[in-house]
C-alpha positions in Angstrom: 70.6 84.0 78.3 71.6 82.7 81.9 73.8 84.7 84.1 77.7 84.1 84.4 78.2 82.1 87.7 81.1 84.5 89.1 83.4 83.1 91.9 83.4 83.8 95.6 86.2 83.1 98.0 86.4 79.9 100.2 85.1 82.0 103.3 82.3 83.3 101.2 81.1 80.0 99.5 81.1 78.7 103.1 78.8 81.5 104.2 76.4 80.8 101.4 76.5 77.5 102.4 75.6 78.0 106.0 72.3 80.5 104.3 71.5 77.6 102.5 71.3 75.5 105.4 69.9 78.1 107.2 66.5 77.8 105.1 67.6 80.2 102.5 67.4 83.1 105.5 70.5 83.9 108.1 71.0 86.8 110.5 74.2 88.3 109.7 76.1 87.8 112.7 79.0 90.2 113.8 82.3 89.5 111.7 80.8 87.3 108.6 79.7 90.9 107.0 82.4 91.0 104.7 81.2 87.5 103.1 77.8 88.9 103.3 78.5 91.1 101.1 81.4 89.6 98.5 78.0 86.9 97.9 75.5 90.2 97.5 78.3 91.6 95.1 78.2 88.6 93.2 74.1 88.5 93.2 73.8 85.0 95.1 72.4 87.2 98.8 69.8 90.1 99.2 70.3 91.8 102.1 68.4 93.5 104.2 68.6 97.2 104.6 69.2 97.0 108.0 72.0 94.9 107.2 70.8 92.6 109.5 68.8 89.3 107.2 70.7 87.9 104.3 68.4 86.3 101.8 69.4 83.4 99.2 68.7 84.6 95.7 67.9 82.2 92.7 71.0 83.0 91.4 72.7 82.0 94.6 71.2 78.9 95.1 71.9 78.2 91.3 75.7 78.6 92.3 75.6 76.1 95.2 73.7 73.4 92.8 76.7 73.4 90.4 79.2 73.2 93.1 77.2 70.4 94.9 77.2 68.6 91.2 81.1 69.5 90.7 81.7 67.5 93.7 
């Protein structure tokens, strides 16, 4: 059975985006560790437990396909 896809804010979304673009790897930079962490919450970004690398998970990229085919 596949996973709900759960909704993420504008802000957030855009975060993911920029991970995505990013090679599927960011730093977190100071500020954007709020939407770091609504997209963990929602299981589309591992981070690191320094807090410092945010990693795209499956899931996550799964989430940005379907918008990307929405549109």
């Amino acid at each position: 059975m596949a996973e709900a896809i759960k909704p993420i804010s504008d802000p957030a979304r855009d975060f993911l985006r920029s991970v995505r673009i990013g090679g599927g790897r960011i730093t977190i930079a100071a500020g954007a560790e709020g939407r770091a962490l609504e997209c963990r919450q929602a299981g589309y970004l591992h981070i690191s437990e320094d807090g410092m690398i945010g990693r795209l998970t499956g899931l996550g990229q799964a989430y940005l396909d379907r918008l990307m085919r929405a549109h």
